[in-house]
N, C-alpha and C positions, 0 to 999 in steps of 0.2 A: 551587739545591737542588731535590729531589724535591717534587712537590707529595702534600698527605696525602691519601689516600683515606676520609678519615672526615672527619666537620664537630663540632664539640664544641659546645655549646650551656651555658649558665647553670646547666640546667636538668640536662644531663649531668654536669656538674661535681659543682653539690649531690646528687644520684644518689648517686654517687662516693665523695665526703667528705662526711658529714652534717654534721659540725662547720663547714663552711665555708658551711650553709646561713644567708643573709641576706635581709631583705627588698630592702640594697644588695647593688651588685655591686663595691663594690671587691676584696674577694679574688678573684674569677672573673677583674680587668680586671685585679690584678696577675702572675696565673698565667698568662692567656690567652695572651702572647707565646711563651712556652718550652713552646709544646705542641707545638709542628713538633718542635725538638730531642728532644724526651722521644719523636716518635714515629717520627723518622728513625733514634733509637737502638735504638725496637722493633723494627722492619724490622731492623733490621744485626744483635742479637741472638737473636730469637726469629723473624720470621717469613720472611725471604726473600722472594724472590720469589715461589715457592709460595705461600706464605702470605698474599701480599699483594695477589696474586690473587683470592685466596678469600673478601678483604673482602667482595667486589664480590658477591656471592652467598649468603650467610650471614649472615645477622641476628643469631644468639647470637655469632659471633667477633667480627666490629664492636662489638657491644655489650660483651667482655671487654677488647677492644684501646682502646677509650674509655672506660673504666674504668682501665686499666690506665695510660694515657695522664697522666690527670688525676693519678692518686696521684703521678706519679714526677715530672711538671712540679711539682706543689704540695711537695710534699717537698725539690725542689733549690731552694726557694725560700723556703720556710716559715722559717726562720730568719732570713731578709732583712725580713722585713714586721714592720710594728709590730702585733701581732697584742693583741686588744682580749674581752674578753668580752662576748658578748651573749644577751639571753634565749634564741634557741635555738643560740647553738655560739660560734664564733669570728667577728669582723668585721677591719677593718680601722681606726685610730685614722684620725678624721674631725672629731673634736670635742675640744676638751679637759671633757666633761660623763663621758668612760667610763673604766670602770677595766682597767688595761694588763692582761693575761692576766700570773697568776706563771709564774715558768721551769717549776716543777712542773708546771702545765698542760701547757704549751710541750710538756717532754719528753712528758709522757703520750702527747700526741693526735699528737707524731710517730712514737712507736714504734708506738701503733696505724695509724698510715698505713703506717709499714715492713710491720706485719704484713698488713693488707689489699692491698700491691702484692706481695708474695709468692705472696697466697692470685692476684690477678688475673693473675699473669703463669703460672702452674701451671695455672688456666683457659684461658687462651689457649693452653698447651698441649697441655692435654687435648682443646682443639677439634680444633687440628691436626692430631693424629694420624687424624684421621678425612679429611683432607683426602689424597686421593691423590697420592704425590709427596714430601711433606712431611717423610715418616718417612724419607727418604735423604739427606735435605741435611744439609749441617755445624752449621745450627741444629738441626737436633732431635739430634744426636749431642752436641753441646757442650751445650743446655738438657736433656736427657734419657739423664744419665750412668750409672745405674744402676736396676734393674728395679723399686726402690720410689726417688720423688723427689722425690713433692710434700709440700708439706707435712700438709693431710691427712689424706690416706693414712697417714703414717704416726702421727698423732694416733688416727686410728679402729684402725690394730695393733696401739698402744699403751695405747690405749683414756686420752689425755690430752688432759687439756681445754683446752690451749694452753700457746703455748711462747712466750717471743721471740724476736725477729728476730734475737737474737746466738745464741742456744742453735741455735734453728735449722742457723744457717750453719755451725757448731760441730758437727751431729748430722748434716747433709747429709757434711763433709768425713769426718767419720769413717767413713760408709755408704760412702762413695768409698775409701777406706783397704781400705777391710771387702771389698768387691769384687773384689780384687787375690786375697785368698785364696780367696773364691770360685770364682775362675777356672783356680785350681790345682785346687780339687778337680772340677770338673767341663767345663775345659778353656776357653782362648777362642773354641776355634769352637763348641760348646755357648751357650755366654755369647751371645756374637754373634747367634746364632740367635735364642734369647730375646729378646733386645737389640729384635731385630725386630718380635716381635709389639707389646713395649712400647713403641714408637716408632710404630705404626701400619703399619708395610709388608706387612704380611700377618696375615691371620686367623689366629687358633690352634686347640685340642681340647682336650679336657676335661683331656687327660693334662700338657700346656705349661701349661695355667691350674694346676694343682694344685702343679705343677715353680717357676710360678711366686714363689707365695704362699710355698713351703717357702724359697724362696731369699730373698724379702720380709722374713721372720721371722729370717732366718740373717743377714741381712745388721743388720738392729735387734738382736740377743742380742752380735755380735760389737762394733757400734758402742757397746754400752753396757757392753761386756767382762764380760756372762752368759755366762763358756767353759763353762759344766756345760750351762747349756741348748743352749749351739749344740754341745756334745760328741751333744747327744740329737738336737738335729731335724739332723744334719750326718749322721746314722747313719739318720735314718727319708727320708731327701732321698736317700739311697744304694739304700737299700732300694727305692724307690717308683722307681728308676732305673732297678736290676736287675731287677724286677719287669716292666715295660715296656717293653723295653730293644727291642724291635723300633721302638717309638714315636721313639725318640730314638736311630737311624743315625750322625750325628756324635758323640753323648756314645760308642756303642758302635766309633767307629775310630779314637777320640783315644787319647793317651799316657795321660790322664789315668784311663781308664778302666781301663789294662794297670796303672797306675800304686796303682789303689784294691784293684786285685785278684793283686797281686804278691805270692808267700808266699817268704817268705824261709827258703833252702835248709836245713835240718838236717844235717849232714853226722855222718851215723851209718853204724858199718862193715856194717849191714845195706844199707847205699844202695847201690845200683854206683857210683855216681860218688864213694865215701867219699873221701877227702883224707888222707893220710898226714901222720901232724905237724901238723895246721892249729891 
């Protein structure tokens, strides 16, 4: 197996998980084994080889990808340990003097771990994009499916002050759903283009950030099925198109665009082309 390019420490871990902070170290010794696996699985999904490069020179990605490490090893595990309360969080049972953590706990502090290794691995994204390269591999196409994706992000659009890790996943695949029609109206090589600056492969202008956001909000109104609102910003995202339209070349030689701007024929016997009988 691959050897990791990061070193995980005690010290990383409680960082990490606060609830697993302890004066012992039995949770860190029971988690410690499954940290390769949790990070040969982040290489193979998120970082690539790009990516895994980049340890090697970046301080803030290391620091996300060992963060990120911890939660996902302690989480495929957290339900195996005799998990104990202690004055500051969780320990591990070492004595019959402590009392067992209830399942309420249990569940609480793992759906907060869910939600912390969402927010950690959408950081680790967000790194990468900056890293050259990065933005064209099959990770950042597969981790970065649509132009708004983090979690986030889409809390600060919505202006929600948290979700869970099942709504989440729930509110990601419907944004994915929601995409599809987006791409009708403003075509997939449009899409694709954007695709790009969101994925890091190239810079964008003020006009693609603006195209952006309009599509960000259309994409949240469709997934939470506000058709009145995406009726309005799907009509101001047209406009601000037409308006620009030298900015955005591929939106102006697509189908998509003959497609927005098609009027469909009258056949009045003032027309030459009238139709007899129609």
């Amino acid at each position: 197996m691959a050897k990791m390019k990061i070193q995980i420490s005690k010290d990383d871990f409680e960082q990490s998980i606060l609830a697993a902070t302890s004066s012992h170290s039995e949770v860190f010794e029971s988690v410690e084994p499954h940290f390769k696996e949790s990070y040969l699985r982040l290489c193979q999904q998120i970082l690539g080889e790009v990516g895994e490069e980049a340890l090697e020179t970046s301080d803030d990605l290391r620091e996300a990808v060992i963060k990120a490490v911890c939660l996902d090893a302690f989480l495929g595990v957290v339900r195996h340990l005799d998990l104990v309360l202690t004055p500051t969080g969780f320990g591990v049972v070492a004595n019959n003097e402590v009392t067992p953590a209830s399942a309420a706990r249990v569940e609480a502090l793992i759906e907060q771990c869910r939600i912390a290794l969402i927010v950690a691995q959408d950081t680790v994204m967000a790194l990468l994009t900056d890293v050259p390269g990065w933005g064209s591999t099959l990770q950042a196409k597969q981790g970065i499916q649509t132009v708004l994706w983090s979690i986030e992000g889409y809390c600060y659009l919505t202006r929600q002050t948290g979700m869970t890790s099942k709504d989440w996943m729930s509110k990601l695949a419907a944004m994915q759903e929601a995409d599809a029609t987006l791409r009708k109206l403003v075509s997939d090589e449009q899409m694709d283009d954007i695709m790009c600056l969101v994925r890091g492969v190239r810079e964008g202008n003020e006009f693609e950030g603006s195209v952006r956001l309009m599509l960000s909000r259309s994409l949240i109104m469709l997934a939470n099925d506000r058709l009145s609102a995406y009726s309005n910003e799907r009509a101001r995202l047209l406009r601000y198109l037409d308006a620009h339209l030298d900015k955005f070349p591929i939106y102006a030689d697509s189908s998509a665009y003959k497609a927005n701007h098609f009027k469909e024929f009258n056949n009045e016997k003032s027309k030459p082309a009238f139709v007899f009988n129609s």
